[in-house]
GUVODREN-841003 format. One record per residue (C-alpha): x, y, z; residue in three letters; chain. Coordinates in nm, 4 decimals, padded with zeros to 6 digits. Each point is the difference from the previous one (the first is absolute). Layout:
// residues N
         xx         yy         zz   residuo   cadena
          X          Y          Z       ala        A
...
This chain:
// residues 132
         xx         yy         zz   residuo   cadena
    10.1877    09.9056    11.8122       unk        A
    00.0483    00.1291   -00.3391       unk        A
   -00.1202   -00.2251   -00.2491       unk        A
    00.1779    00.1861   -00.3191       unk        A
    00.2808   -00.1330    00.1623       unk        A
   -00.1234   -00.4149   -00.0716       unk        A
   -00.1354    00.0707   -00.3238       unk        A
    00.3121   -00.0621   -00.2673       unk        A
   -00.0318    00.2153   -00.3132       unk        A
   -00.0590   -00.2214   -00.3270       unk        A
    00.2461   -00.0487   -00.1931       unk        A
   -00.0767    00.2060   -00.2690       unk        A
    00.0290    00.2686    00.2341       unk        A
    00.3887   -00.0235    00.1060       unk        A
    00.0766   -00.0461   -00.4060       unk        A
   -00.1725    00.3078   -00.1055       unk        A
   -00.0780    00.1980    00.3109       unk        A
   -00.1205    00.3662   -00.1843       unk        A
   -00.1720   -00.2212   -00.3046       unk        A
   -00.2045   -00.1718    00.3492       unk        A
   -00.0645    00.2857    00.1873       unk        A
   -00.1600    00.1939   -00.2775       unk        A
   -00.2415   -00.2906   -00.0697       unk        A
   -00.0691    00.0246    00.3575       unk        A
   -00.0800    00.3578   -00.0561       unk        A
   -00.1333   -00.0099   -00.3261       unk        A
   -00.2890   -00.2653    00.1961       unk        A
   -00.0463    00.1819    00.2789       unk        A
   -00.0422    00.3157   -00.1929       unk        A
   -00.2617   -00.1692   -00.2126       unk        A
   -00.1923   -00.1199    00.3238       unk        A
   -00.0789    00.3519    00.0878       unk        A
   -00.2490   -00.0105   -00.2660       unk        A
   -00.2706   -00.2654    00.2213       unk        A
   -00.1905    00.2123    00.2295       unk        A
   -00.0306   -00.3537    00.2218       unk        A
    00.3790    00.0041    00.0396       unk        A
   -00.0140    00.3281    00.0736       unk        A
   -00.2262   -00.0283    00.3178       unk        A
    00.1827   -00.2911    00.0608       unk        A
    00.2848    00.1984    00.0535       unk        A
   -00.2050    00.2753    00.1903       unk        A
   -00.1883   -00.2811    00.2508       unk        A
    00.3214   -00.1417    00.0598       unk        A
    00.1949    00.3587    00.1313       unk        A
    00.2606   -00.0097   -00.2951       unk        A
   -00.1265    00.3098   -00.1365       unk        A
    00.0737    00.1837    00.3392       unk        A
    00.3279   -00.1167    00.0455       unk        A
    00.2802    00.2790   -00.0829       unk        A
    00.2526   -00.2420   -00.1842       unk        A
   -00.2929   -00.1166   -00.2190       unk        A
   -00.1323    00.3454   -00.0792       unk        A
    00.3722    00.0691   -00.1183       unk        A
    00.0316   -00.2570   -00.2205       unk        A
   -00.3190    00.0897   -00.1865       unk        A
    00.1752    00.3460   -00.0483       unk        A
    00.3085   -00.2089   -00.0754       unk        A
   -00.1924   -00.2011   -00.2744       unk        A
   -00.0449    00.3254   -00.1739       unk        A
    00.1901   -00.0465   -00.2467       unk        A
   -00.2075   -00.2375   -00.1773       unk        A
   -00.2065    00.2995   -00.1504       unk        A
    00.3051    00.0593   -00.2338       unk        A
   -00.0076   -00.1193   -00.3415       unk        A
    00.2655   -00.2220    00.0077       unk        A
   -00.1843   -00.1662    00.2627       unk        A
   -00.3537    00.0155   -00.0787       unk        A
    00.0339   -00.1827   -00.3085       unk        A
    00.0302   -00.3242    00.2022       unk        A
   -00.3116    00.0706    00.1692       unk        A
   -00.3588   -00.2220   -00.1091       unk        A
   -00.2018    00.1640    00.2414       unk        A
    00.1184    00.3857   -00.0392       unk        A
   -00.3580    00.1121    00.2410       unk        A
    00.3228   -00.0995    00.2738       unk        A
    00.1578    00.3048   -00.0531       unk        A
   -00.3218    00.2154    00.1195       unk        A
   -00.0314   -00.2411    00.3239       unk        A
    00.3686    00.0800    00.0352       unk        A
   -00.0900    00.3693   -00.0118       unk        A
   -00.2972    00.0030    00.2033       unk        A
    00.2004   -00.2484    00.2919       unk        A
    00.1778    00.3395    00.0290       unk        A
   -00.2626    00.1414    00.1859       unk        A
   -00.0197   -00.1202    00.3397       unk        A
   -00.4319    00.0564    00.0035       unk        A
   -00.0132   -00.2240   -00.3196       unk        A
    00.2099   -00.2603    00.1939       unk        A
   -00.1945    00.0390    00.3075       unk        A
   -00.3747   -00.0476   -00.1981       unk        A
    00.1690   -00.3254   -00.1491       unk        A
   -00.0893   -00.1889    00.3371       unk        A
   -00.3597    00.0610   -00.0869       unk        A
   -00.1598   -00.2685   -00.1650       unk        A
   -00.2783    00.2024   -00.1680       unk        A
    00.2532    00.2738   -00.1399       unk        A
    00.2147   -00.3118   -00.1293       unk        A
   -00.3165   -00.1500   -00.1746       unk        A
   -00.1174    00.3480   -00.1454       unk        A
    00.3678    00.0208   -00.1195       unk        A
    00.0111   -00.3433   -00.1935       unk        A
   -00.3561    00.1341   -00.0905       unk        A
    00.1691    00.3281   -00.1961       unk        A
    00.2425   -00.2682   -00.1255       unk        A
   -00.2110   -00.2099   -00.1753       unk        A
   -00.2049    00.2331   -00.1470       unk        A
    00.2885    00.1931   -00.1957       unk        A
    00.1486   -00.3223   -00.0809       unk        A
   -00.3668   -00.0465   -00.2177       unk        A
   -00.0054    00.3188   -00.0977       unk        A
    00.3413    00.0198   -00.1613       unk        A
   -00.0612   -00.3582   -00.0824       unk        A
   -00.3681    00.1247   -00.2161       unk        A
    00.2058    00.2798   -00.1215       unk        A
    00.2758   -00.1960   -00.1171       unk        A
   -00.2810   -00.2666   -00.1799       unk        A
   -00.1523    00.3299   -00.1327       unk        A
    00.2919    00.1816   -00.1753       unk        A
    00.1700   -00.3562   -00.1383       unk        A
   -00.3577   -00.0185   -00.2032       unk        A
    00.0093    00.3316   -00.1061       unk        A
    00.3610   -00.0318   -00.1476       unk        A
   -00.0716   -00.3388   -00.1727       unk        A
   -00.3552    00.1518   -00.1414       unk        A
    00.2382    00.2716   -00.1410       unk        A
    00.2774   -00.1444   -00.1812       unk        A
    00.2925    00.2462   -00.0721       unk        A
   -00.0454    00.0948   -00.3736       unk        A
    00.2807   -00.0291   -00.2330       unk        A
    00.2605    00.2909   -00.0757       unk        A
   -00.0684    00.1559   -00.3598       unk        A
C-alpha cells in the first residue's frame, strides 16, 4: 500500500504549490549539512537507491546564486557535492567515518568561529581614520 497516497497535502501546499515545494527543498537541502542525517540516510539504503541518487543531482541547482542565498547552513552544498560520489555515499553507513566527519565539522566551525572573534577585534582596535 502506498501511504503518499493517505497523507493529504496541507493546505498551504495546494495554494502555493512552487512557494511549498521549494521550502521543502530549501529544508532538505539544508539537512545535508548533519553528518547524523547523513548516515541516517546511508543505514537506511536511501543513498543506494537510483531515484534518490538523481534527485541529489537534481537538487543541483541550489549551488547557484540565486539559490544559495536562501541557504543558513551553506557546508550543504559540499555534502551535496561529495553525495556525488558513490564511495563517499557508501562510507556514510559507517558509524566511525560519520563521527570523524561531524569531528572535521566541528572543528572548522571553531576555527572560523576563533577567526571570526579574532579579525572583529582587530577591526574595532583599528578604527578607520578620517579622510583629510
Amino acid at each position: 500500500m502506498d501511504l503518499s497516497s493517505m497523507v493529504e497535502p496541507p493546505e498551504e501546499a495546494l495554494e502555493n504549490p512552487e512557494r511549498y515545494r521549494f521550502q521543502m527543498e530549501l529544508e532538505f537541502v539544508q539537512c545535508l549539512a548533519n553528518p547524523q542525517y547523513l548516515n541516517f540516510l546511508a543505514q537506511r539504503g536511501y543513498l543506494k537507491q537510483k531515484e534518490f541518487i538523481n534527485y541529489l543531482d537534481y537538487l543541483q541547482y541550489w549551488k547557484k546564486q540565486e539559490y544559495s542565498v536562501y541557504l543558513k547552513y551553506p557546508q550543504c552544498l559540499h555534502f551535496l557535492d561529495l553525495l556525488q560520489s558513490e564511495h563517499f555515499r557508501r562510507e556514510l553507513a559507517n558509524a566511525q567515518c560519520t563521527k570523524f566527519i561531524e569531528e572535521q565539522q566541528l572543528l572548522h566551525w571553531h576555527h572560523y568561529t576563533k577567526k571570526k572573534m579574532q579579525f572583529q577585534q582587530q577591526i574595532a582596535s583599528h578604527p578607520k581614520q578620517p579622510i583629510k
